[in-house]
C-alpha positions as CSV (number, residue, x, y, z in Angstrom):
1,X,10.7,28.0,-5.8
2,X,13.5,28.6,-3.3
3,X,13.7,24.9,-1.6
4,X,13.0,23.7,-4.9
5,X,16.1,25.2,-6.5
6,X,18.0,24.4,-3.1
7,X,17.5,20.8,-3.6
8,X,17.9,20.8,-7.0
9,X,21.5,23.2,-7.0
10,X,23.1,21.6,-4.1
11,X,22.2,18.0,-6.5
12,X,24.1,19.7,-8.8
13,X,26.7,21.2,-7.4
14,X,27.8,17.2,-6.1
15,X,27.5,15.9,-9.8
16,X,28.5,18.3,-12.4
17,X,32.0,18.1,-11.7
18,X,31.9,14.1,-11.4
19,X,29.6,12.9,-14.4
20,X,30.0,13.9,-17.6
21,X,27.0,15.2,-19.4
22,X,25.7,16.8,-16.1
23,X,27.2,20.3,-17.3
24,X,24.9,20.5,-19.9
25,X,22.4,19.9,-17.1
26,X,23.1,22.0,-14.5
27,X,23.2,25.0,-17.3
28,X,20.0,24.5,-18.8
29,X,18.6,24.9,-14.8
30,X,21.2,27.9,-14.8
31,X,19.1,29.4,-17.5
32,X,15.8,28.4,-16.5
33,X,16.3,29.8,-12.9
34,X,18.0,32.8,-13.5
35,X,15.1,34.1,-15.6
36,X,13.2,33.6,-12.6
37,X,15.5,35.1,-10.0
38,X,15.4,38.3,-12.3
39,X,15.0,41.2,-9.5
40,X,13.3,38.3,-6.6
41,X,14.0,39.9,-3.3
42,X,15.4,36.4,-3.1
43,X,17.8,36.1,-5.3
44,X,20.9,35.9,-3.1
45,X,21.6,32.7,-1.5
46,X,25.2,31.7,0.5
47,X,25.9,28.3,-0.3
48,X,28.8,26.3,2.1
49,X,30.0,23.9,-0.1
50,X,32.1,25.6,-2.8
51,X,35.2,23.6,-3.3
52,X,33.7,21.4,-0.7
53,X,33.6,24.0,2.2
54,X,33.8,27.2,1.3
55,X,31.1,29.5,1.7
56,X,30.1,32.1,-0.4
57,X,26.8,34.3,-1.5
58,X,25.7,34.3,-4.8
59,X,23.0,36.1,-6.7
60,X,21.3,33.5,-8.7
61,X,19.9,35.8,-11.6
62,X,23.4,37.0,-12.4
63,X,25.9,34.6,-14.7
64,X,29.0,34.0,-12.9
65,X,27.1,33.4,-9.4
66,X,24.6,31.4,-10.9
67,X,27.5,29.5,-12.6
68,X,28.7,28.5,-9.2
69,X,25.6,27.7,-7.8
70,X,24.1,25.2,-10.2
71,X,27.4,23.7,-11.2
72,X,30.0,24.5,-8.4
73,X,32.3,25.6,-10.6
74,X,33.1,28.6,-12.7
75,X,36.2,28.3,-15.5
76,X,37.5,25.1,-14.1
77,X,40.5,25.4,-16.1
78,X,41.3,28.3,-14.2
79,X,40.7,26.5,-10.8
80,X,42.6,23.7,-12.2
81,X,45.6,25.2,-12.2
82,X,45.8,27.0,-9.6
83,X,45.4,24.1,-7.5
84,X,48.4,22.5,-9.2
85,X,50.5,26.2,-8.8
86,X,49.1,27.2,-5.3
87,X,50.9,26.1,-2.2
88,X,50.4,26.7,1.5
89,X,53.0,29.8,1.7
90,X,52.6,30.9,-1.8
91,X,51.5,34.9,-2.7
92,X,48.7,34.9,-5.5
93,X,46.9,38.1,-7.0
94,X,43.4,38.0,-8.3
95,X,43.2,41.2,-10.7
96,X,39.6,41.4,-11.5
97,X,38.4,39.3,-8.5
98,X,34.6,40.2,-9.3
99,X,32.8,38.5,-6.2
100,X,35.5,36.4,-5.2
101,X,35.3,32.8,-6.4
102,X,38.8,32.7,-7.3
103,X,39.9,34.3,-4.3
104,X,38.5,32.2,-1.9
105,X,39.5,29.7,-3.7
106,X,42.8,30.4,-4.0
107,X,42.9,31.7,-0.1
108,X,42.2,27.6,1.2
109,X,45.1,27.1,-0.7
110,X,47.5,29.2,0.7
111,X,46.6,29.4,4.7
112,X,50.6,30.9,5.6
113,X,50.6,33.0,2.1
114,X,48.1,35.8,1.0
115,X,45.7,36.6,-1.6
116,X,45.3,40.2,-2.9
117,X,42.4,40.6,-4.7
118,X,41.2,43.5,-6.8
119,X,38.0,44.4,-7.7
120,X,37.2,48.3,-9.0
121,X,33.2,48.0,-9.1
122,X,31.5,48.8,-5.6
123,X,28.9,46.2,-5.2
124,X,31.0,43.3,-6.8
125,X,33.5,44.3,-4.0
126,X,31.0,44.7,-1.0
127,X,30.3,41.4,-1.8
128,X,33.9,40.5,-2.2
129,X,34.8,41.3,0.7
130,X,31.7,40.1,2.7
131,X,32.8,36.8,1.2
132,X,36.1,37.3,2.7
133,X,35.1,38.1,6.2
134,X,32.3,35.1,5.8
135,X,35.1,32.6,5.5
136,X,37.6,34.3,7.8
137,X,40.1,34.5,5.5
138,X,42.8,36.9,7.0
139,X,45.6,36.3,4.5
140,X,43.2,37.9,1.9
141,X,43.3,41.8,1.5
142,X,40.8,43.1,-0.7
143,X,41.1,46.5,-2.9
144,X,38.4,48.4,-4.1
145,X,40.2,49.5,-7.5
146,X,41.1,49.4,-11.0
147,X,44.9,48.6,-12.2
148,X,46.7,50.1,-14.7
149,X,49.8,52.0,-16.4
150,X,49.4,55.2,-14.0
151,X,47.4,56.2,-10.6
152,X,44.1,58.1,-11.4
153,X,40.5,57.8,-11.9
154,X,38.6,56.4,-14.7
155,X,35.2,55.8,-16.1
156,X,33.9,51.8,-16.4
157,X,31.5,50.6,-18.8
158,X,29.5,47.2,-19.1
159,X,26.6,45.3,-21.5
160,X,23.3,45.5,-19.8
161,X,21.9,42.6,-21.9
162,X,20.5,40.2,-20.1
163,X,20.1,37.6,-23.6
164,X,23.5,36.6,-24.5
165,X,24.6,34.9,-20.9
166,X,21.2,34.2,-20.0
167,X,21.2,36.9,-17.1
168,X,23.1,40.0,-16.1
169,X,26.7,39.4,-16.0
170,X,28.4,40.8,-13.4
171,X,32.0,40.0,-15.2
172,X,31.8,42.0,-18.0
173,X,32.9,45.6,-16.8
174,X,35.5,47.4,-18.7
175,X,37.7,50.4,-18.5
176,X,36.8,50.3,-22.5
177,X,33.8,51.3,-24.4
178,X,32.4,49.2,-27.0
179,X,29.6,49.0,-29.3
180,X,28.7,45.7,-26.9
181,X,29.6,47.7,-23.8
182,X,28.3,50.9,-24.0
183,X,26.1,51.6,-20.1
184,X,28.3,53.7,-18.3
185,X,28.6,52.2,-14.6
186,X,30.8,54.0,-12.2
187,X,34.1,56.0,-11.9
188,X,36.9,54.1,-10.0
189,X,40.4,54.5,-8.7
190,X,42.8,53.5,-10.7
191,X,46.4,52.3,-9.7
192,X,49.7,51.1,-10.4
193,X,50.4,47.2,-9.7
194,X,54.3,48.2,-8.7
195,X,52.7,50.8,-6.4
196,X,50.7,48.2,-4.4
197,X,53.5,45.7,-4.5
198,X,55.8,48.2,-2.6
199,X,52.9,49.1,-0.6
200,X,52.0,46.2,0.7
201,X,56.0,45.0,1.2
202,X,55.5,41.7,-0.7
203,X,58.8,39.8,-0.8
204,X,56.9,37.3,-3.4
205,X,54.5,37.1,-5.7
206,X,54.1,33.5,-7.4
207,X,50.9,33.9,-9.1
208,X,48.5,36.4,-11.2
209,X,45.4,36.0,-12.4
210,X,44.2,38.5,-14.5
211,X,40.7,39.1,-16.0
212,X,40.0,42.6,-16.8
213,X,38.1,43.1,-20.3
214,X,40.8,44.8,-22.1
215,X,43.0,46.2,-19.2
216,X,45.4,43.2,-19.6
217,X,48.2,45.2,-21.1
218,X,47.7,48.3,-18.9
219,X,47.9,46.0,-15.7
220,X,50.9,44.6,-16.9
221,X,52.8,48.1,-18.1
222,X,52.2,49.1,-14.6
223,X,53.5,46.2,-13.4
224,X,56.9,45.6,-15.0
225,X,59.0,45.7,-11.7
226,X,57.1,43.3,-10.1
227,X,57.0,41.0,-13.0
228,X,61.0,41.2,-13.6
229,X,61.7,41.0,-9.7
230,X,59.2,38.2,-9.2
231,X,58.7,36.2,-12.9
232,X,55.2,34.9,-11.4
233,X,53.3,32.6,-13.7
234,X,50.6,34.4,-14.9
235,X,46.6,33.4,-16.0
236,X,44.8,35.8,-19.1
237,X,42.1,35.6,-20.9
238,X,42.6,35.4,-24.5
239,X,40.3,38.5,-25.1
240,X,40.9,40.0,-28.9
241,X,37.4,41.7,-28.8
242,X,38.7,43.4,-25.4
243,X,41.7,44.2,-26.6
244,X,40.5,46.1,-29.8
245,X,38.3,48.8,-27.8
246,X,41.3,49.4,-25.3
247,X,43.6,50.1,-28.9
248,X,45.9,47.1,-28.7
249,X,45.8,44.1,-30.0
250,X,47.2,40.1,-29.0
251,X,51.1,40.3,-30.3
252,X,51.2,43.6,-28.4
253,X,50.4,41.6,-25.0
254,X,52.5,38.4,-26.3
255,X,55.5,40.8,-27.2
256,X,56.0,42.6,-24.0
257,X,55.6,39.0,-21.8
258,X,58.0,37.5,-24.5
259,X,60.8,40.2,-23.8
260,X,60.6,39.3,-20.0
261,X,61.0,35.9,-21.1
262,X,57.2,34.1,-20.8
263,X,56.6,31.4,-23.0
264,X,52.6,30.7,-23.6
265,X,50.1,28.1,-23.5
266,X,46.3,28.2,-23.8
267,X,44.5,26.0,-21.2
268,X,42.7,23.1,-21.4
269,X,39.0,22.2,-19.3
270,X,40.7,20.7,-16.6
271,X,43.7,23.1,-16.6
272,X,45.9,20.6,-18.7
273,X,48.8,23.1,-20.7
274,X,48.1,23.3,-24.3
275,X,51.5,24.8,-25.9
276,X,50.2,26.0,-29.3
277,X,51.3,28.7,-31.2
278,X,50.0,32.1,-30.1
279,X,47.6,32.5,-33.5
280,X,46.5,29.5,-32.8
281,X,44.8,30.4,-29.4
282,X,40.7,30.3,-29.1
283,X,39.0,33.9,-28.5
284,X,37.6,33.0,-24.5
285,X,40.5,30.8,-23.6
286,X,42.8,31.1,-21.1
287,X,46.4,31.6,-21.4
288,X,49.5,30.4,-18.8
289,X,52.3,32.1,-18.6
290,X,55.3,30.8,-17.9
């Protein structure tokens, strides 16, 4: 089954983001394999040809790493644009970094900036950072925490279905319970964006990315001076689901970017900057900010 699937995934990899129709492909083998990966001792696999050369391990029952490994690609749109905002001094933090594919990603990009990448749960940041130190990548700095409106400690929750995405998926933790995620998972640290920022004596920041199942607004309240000092474009998902169990809703979100001056647009597949009206935006989408 394993050279199989090798053959087959690294096939894959090389068409799905060339010929149209091989998506459809590449995640019905996604699907199929995954099932069969389901707790394999040999589930893991590093591939070396993410983004063309980039390394990486990924856990082929899980959905985001099986996303990159039958397809080479996970949320393209998000990809997309940061290779358009990315540049080789620029300053990008991943907020929600998961196993890293944005990170490293981002990191080839920028080989005189950095990358600071934050990931709360403990095994998807061992393997962030093993990802980090696979590639040499010194201008990443990887945190093992949570961000949000104050320093402290806090409780994270996921889904443990395994039907919906077709395997575990190892992006769905939340600081926010849910009748959909309701498996308690681990207490983390929990801290302020500004705090780091300071920390770390950034004199930039041009880009955010952050994924964070219903954090959004707490990462951003805790990150107000570095937003007004810096005015980085920033990348959210469009999460109302998310945003309901953490007691907020969209306009709260739009609001408090609008009154530092963001205007909005929902992406488009290949990153291409949609400017519709806020109500207007797709539940799963991802939003520019700008």
């Amino acid at each position: 089954m394993t050279q199989t699937d090798q053959w087959l995934s690294k096939l894959t990899r090389q068409l799905t983001p060339r010929l149209r129709g091989m998506g459809r492909v590449s995640e019905q083998l996604r699907r199929y394999y995954s099932r069969k990966y389901q707790d394999h001792p040999d589930r893991k696999q590093v591939i070396r040809d993410f983004d063309g050369d980039i390394a990486i391990t990924l856990d082929r029952s899980r959905y985001i790493s099986s996303q990159v490994y039958w397809s080479g690609l996970f949320e393209r749109d998000v990809l997309s644009i940061l290779d358009q905002l990315l540049e080789p001094e620029s300053v990008m933090l991943d907020i929600g970094a998961n196993i890293g594919v944005m990170t490293l990603y981002a990191a080839k990009r920028v080989p005189r900036g950095r990358v600071l990448s934050f990931e709360p749960m403990p095994d998807n940041y061992a393997e962030l950072e093993a990802n980090r130190r696979l590639n040499g990548f010194e201008q990443v700095r990887t945190f093992n925490l949570a961000l949000g409106e104050a320093d402290g400690e806090v409780e994270m929750f996921t889904s443990n279905d395994l039907e919906q995405h077709h395997g575990f998926n190892e992006g769905l933790y939340s600081l926010y319970a849910s009748e959909f995620r309701s498996s308690k998972s681990a207490r983390v640290r929990l801290a302020q964006l500004d705090h780091i920022v300071a920390q770390e004596g950034l004199t930039r920041v041009d880009v955010i990315k952050i994924d964070v199942e219903g954090a959004e607004l707490g990462v951003l309240k805790g990150g107000i001076a570095t937003l007004r000092r810096f005015h980085p474009a920033l990348i959210l998902e469009y999460n109302p689901e998310a945003y309901k169990s953490a007691d907020y809703q969209a306009s709260d979100l739009f609001d408090l970017l609008s009154a530092l001056s963001y205007q909005f647009a929902a992406l488009g597949p290949r990153g291409e900057r949609l400017e519709l009206p806020v109500n207007r935006f797709t539940p799963g989408c991802n939003v520019y900010c700008f």
